[in-house]
N, C-alpha and C positions, 0 to 999 in steps of 0.2 A: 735282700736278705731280711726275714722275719726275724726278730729277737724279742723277746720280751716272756710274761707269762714265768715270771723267777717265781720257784717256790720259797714260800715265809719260810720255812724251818729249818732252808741253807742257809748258810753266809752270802753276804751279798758277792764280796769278792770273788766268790768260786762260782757263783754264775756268773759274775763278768769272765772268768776264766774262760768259760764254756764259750760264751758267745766271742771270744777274741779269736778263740779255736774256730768256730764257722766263718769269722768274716776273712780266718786263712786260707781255711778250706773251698770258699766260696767266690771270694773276690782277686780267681784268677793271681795270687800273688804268686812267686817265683823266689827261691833261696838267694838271700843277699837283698834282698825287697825292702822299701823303707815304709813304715808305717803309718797311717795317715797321722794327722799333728793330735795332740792332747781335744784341743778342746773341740773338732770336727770328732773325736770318738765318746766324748763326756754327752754333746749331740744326740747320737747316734745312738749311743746305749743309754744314754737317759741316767746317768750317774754322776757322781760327784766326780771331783782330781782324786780326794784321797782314795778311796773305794778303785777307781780306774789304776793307780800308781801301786796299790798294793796287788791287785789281779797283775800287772805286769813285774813286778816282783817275784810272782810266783812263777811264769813265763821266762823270765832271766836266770830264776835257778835250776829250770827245767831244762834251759839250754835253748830252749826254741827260741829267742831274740836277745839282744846284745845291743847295749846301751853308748851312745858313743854322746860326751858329750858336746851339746852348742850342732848337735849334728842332728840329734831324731834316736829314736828306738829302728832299730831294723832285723829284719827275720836269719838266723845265723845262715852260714853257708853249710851245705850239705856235701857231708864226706861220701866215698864211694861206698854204696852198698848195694848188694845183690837188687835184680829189678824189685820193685814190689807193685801193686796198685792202690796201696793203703794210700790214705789221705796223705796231704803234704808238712800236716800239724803233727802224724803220726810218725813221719818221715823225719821229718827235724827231730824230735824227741827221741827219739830209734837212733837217731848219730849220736845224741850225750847220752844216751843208757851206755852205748858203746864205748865211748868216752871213759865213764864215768867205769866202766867195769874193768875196763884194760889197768887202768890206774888201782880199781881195788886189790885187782889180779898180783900185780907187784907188791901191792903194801900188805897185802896176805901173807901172801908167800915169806918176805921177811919177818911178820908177824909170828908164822910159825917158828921161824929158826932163835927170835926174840921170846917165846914162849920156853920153847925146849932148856937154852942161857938162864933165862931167869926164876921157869916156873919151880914153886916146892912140889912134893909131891901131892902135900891139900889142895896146892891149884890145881894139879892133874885130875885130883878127884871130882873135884869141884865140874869140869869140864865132861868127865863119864856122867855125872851125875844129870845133867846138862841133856845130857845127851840119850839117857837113858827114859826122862821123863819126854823129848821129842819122840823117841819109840814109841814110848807107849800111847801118848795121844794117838798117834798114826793109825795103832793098830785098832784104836777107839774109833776112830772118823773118817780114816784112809788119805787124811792132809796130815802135810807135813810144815802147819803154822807154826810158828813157833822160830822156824827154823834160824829166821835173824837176832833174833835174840841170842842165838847159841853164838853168831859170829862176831857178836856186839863181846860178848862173852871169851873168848879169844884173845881179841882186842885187850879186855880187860888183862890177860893175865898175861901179855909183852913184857910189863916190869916199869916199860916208860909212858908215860904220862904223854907224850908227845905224839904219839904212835896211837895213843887210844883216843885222840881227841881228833885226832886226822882222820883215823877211820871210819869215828862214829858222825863226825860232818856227812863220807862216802857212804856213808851205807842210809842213813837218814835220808841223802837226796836221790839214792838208788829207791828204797822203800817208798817214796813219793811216788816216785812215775813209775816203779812196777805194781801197787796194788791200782795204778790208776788207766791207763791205756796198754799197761803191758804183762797184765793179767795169765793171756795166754803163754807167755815165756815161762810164768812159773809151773805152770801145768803140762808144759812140752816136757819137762823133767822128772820121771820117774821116782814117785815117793821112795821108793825102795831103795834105787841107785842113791838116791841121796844120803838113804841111812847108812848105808855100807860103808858109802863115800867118808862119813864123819865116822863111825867106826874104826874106820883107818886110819885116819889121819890122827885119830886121839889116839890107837896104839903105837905108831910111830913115833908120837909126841912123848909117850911114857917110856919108850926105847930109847929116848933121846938120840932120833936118828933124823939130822936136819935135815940131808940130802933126800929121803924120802920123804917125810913129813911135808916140807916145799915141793917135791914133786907131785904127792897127792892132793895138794892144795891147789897146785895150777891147774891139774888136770877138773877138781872140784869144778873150779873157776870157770874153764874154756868149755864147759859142756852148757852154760847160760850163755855165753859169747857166743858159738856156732848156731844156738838158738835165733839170735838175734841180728843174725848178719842174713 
C-alpha cells in the first residue's frame, strides 16, 4: 500500500483519515478485525501518536472502529445490509449512518410531538420562515442545502434543552459522514419531495396535530433509511 504525497492545505489528521481508510480497504481486513498496534501504523504513515489518535478518533465517531481498552482498536462488526460491492470502509460507515439515522428517526418524531406541547406560535413562524428561505434557495440552485439547519431548528423549538443537545450531537455526526462518503444518499432524494415533505410536517405542526406531524416525520426519515440499506 502507497500512502504518502498529503496535501499542505489539509489537516494532517484527515489525511491520516484517508490513508487508515485504504489500508481497510486494502489489507484484506474483515469486520471485527483488530488493527495493527500504534506504533507499527505511526511507522507506516510516518506520523506522530497525537496526529494518528486524533485521525482514529474521527474513525470511532464514524463508527467504523471501536476502542476496547488494554485490548487494541478493532474495525466494528457489520450489521445485515442489502449486498453491496462498495469498499469495506464504506460498508462499516453505511452500518452507523444506519445506526445513527434509526435513532434520529425516534428522537424526531418525539421532537415533533415535543414542539407542537411547547412551541408558541412565533416558534411556528420561526420554522415556516425556516422553511421558506430552504424554497427559495432551491428554486435558485435546485439544492436543497440548507436543509439540516432546518432540523437543527426543530430541535431548537422542543422546549427541552435535553432533546436539543441529543439531537444536535445526531445530526452533527450524521452531517459528518453524509457530506463525506455518503453524498450520493443525499441526492437519491428528490429536492422537491423534500420540500413538500417540510411543508407538511410544519402545517401539521401549526394544526397541533401530533399524530400526523410524527407520522410525517417518519415517513420524512425512512425515505434516507431505504436509501441507505
Amino acid at each position: 500500500m502507497e500512502i504518502g504525497n498529503r496535501a499542505a492545505r489539509t489537516l494532517l489528521y484527515e489525511e491520516v483519515v484517508k490513508d487508515l481508510y485504504q489500508l481497510i480497504d486494502e489489507e484484506h481486513l474483515k469486520p471485527g478485525d483488530k488493527l495493527p498496534p500504534e506504533r507499527e501504523l505511526m511507522e507506516q504513515l510516518d506520523v506522530s501518536r497525537n496526529v494518528l489518535r486524533e485521525a482514529f478518533r474521527v474513525l470511532e465517531s464514524r463508527g467504523v472502529i471501536v476502542s476496547h481498552q488494554g485490548k487494541g482498536r478493532f474495525l466494528r462488526t457489520q450489521s445485515q445490509l442489502s449486498e453491496s460491492t462498495e469498499s469495506l470502509s464504506k460498508n462499516l460507515e453505511r452500518c452507523s449512518m444506519m445506526e445513527a439515522y434509526e435513532v434520529r428517526q425516534v428522537l424526531e418524531v418525539k421532537g415533533v410531538e415535543l414542539i407542537i406541547r411547547n412551541a408558541t406560535e412565533k416558534d411556528i413562524d420561526e420554522l415556516e420562515h425556516a422553511y421558506k428561505v430552504l424554497e427559495r434557495r432551491f428554486r435558485e440552485t435546485g439544492k436543497t442545502e440548507g436543509e439540516f439547519k432546518l432540523h437543527k431548528l426543530y430541535a431548537a423549538k422542543t422546549g427541552s434543552i435535553f432533546m436539543t443537545q441529543t439531537l444536535e450531537i445526531v445530526l452533527d455526526a450524521i452531517f459528518d459522514m453524509m457530506y463525506g462518503k455518503f453524498s450520493d444518499v443525499l441526492e437519491a432524494v428528490s429536492g422537491e419531495e423534500e420540500l413538500e415533505s417540510h411543508r407538511q410536517i410544519i402545517r401539521a405542526i401549526r394544526r397541533r396535530d401530533e399524530k400526523e406531524a410524527g407520522k410525517l416525520m417518519h415517513e420524512h426519515l425512512q425515505a434516507s433509511i431505504d436509501n441507505l440499506k
